[in-house]
C-alpha positions in Angstrom: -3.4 -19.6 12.5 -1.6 -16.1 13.1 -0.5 -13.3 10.7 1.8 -14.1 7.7 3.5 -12.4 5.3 2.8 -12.4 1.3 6.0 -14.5 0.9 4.0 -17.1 3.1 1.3 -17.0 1.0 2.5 -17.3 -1.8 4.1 -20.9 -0.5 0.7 -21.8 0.8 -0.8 -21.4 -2.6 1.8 -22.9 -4.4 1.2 -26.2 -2.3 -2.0 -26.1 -2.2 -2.4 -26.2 1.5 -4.4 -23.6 2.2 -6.1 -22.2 6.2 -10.2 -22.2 6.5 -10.2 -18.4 6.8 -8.0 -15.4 5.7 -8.2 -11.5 6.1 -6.2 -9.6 3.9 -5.9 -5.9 4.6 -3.2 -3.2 3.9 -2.5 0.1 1.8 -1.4 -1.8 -1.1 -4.7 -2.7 -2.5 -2.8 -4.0 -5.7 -1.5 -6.7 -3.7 -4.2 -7.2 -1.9 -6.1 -7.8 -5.1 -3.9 -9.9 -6.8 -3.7 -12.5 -4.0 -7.4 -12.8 -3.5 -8.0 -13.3 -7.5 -5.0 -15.9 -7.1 -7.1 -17.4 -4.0 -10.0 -17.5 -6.1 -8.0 -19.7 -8.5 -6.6 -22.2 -5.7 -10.0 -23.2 -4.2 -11.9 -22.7 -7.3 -9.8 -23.6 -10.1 -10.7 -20.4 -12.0 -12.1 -17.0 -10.7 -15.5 -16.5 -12.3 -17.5 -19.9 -10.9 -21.1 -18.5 -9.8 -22.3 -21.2 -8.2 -19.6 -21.6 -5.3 -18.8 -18.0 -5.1 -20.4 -16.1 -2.5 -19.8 -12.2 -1.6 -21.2 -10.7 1.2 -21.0 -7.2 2.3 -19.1 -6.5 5.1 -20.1 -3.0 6.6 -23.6 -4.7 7.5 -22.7 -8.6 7.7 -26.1 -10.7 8.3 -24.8 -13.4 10.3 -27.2 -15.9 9.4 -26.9 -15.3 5.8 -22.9 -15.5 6.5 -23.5 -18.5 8.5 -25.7 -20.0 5.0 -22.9 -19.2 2.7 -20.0 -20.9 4.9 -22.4 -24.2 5.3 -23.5 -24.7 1.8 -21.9 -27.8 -0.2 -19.9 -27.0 -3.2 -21.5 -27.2 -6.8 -19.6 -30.0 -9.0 -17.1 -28.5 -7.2 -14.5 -29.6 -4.5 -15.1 -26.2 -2.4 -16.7 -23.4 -2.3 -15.0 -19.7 -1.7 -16.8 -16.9 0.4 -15.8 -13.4 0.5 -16.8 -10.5 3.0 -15.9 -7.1 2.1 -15.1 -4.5 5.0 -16.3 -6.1 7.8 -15.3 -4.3 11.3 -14.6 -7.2 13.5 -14.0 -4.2 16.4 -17.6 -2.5 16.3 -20.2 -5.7 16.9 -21.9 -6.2 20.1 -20.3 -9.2 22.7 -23.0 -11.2 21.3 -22.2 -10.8 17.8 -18.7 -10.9 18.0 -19.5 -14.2 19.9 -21.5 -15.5 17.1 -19.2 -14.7 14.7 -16.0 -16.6 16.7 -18.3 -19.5 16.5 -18.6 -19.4 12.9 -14.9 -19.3 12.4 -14.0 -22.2 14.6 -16.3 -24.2 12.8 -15.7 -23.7 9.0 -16.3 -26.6 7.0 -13.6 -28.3 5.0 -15.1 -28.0 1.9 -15.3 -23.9 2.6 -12.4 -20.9 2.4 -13.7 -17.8 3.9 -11.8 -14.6 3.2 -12.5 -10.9 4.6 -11.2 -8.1 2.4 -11.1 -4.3 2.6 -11.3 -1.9 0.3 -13.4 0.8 1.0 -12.8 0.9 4.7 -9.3 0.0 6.2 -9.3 -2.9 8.4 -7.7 -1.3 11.8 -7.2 -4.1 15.1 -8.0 -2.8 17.9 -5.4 -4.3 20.3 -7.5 -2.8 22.8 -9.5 -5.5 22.9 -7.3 -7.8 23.6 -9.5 -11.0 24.2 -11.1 -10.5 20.7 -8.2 -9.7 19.2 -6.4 -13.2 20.6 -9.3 -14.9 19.2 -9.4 -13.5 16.2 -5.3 -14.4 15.5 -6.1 -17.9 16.5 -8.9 -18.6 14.2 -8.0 -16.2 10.9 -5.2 -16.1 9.0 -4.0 -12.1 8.7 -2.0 -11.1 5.8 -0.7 -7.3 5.8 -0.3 -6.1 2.1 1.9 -2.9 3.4 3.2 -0.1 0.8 6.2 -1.4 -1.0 10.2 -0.5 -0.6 11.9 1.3 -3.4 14.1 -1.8 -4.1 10.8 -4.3 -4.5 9.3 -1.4 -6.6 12.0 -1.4 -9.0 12.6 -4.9 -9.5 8.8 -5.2 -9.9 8.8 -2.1 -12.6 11.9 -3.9 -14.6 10.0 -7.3 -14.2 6.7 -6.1 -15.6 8.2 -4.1 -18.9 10.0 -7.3 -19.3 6.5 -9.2 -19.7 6.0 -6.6 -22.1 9.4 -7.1 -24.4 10.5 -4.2 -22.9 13.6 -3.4 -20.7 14.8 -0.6 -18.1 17.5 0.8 -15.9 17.4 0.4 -12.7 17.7 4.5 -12.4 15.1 5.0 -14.8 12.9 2.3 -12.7 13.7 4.9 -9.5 12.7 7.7 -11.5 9.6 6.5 -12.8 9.0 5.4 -9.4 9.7 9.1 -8.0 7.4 10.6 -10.3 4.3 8.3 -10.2 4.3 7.7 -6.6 4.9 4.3 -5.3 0.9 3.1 -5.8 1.2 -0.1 -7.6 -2.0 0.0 -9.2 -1.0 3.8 -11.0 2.1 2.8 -11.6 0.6 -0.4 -14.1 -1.3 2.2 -16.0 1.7 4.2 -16.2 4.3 1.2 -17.0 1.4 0.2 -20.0 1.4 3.8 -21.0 5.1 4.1 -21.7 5.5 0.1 -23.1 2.6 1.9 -25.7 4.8 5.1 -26.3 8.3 3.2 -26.7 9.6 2.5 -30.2 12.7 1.3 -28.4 12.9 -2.3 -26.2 15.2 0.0 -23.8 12.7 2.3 -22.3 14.2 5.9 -21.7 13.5 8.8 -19.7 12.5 10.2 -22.8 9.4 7.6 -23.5 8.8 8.4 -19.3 8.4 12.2 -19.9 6.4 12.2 -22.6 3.4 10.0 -21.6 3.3 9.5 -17.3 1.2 12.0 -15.8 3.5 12.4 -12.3 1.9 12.8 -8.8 1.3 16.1 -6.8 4.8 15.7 -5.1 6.4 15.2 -8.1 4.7 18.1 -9.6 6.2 20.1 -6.4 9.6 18.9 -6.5 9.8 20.0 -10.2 8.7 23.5 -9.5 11.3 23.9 -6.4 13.8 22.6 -8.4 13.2 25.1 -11.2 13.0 27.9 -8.2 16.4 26.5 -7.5 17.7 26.7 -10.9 15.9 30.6 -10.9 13.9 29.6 -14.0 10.8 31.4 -12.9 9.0 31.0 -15.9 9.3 27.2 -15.6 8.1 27.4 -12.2 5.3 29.1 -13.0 4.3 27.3 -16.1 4.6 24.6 -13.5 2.3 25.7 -10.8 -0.4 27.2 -12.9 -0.5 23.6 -14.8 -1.8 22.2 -11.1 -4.7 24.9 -11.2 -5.3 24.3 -14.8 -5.9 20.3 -13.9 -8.3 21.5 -10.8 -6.4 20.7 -8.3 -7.5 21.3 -4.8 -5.7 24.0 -3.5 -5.6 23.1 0.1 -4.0 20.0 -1.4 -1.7 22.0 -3.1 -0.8 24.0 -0.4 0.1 21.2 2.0 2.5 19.4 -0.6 4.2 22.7 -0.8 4.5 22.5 2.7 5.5 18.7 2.8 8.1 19.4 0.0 10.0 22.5 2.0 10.1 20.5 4.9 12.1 17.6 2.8 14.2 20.1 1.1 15.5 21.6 4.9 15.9 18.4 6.5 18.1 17.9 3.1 19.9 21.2 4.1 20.2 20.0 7.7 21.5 16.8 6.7 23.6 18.1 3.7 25.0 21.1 6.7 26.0 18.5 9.1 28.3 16.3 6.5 25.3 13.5 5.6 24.3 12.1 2.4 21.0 10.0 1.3 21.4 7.5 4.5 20.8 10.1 7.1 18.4 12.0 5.0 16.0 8.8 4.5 17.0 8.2 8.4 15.6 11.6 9.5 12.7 12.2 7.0 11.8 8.1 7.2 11.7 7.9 3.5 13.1 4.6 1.8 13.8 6.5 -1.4 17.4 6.6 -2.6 16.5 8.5 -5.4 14.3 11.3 -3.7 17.2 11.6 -0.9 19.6 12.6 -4.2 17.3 14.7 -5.3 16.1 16.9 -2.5 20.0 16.7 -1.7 21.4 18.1 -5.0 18.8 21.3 -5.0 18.7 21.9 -0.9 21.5 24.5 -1.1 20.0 26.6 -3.7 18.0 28.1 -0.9 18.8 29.8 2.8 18.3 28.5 5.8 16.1 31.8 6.8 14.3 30.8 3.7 12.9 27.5 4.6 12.1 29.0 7.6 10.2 31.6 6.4 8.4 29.5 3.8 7.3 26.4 6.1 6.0 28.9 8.4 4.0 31.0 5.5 2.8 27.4 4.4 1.0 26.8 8.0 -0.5 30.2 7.9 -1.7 29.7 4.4 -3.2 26.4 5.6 -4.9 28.1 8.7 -6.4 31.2 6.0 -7.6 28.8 3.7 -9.9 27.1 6.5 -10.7 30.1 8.1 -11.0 33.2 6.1 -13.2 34.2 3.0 -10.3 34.8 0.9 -10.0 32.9 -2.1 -8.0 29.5 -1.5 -6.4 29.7 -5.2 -5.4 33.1 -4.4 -3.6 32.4 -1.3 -1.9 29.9 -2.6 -0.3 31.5 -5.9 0.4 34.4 -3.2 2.8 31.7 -1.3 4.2 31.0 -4.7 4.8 34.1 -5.4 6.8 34.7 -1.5 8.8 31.8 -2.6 9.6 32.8 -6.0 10.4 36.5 -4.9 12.8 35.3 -1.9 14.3 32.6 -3.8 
């Protein structure tokens, strides 16, 4: 056994040949969901089956009641699936650990054991490198990592089409810029806007009037209006965030994140680049972002961005260390953008 990739997967369950033990993790907890539910249906032949289902809980794993679950004979049943939630391999004693590789090498035929995370991420701790070489040889480790903007798109376009529905590829990307690239928002949002349509082609019409966009989003719209010196729109903008109870520390630092992407735009822009060295620089894998940040960048000076990253960081330091109000401070950085723009 060793660590795979989705793709991988997805041909083991299709053949049916499946490992005695899996341990998905990753910050795509869509994915990660989806595949164990389509697990579920491999060695069970359906997801809800209570009798050769088992669950433990991860964070304080009873070994013996692990060890009870993996050894008990299926129920009219072929096999029998056992899940452990958030179970830290990394933080048992030697003797536990030890138990626990001798439960793995010796998983019953009739048994698939499966460690998810969800409430706490699974982190290896190549550290401990004995463990860890165990742990590869015996387990099956499938990463479920944020996706690209390409797989996101062609996964937007291929879920409106499931719902009779059809959309650009640009209008995919710009979906995709405003609700974040979180799969399992982005279905509520898709379902939202298949609702809202009257259309099969989706527009950015049907997007604008029913997604609720992320924080950065919400930032890049109020720079932009800065940039178009529609100060009205920009405040309408940012007291909309304080209206919805947003955090202002939270606010603060995607202000921060956002004029930091808008100068390495004006860096890039400066020095004769386009998207490619943008995404290069900033690490982004958004085309459409890059374009964006890129047509709005010169709108402001360089001494600007300077002055306004560096009033962000001093906003961040008074907000968790003075006795000023947070909202306050805040709108006052606002207000040092606006009046500088």
């Amino acid at each position: 056994m060793s660590e795979i990739k989705a793709e991988a997967l997805r041909r083991q369950l299709k053949s049916g040949q499946l490992d005695h033990c899996y341990l998905l993790y990753g910050k795509e907890h869509y994915l990660q969901d989806y595949y164990s539910g389509e697990l579920r249906k491999a060695v069970l032949g359906g997801e809800d089956d209570p009798f050769n289902l088992r669950q433990l809980d991860g964070k304080n794993l009873d070994l013996q009641a692990l060890s009870e679950a993996v050894d008990a004979y299926p129920s009219f049943a072929e096999k029998t699936l056992v899940e452990v939630r958030d179970h830290d391999f990394f933080q048992g004693s030697e003797e536990e650990n030890r138990q626990l590789l001798a439960l793995l090498e010796d998983i019953p035929d009739y048994c698939c054991l499966v460690f998810l995370y969800d409430a706490v991420e699974f982190k290896p701790d190549k550290r401990k490198k004995k463990l860890w070489e165990q742990l590869t040889k015996l387990v099956t480790l499938v990463e479920f990592p944020l996706q690209g903007q390409n797989e996101l798109i062609r996964w937007i376009q291929k879920h409106f089409a499931a719902r009779d529905k059809e959309i650009s590829s640009e209008d995919a990307a710009y979906l995709l810029f405003l609700c974040g690239g979180q799969m399992d928002y982005l279905t509520n949002e898709i379902a939202k806007v298949t609702v809202y349509a009257g259309q099969k082609q989706v527009s950015r019409k049907d997007i604008d009037a029913v997604t609720v966009p992320v924080l950065e989003a919400q930032i890049y719209k109020m720079t932009d209006a800065l940039a178009e010196k529609d100060f009205d729109r920009a405040a309408m903008l940012m007291n909309h965030l304080f209206q919805l109870n947003t955090e202002p520390g939270y606010i603060n630092a995607t202000i921060g994140g956002q004029l930091r992407k808008l100068y390495a735009a004006f860096l890039v822009k400066k020095s004769g680049g386009g998207a490619d060295a943008y995404n290069q620089l900033t690490g982004s894998t958004s085309a459409y972002a890059a374009r964006q940040n890129l047509r709005i960048c010169g709108s402001f000076r360089e001494d600007w961005y300077l002055r306004m990253i560096r009033l962000s960081a001093e906003t961040e330091l008074r907000i968790r260390s003075s006795s000023m109000d947070p909202s306050d401070l805040v709108r006052s950085l606002f207000a040092a953008m606006a009046a500088e723009a």
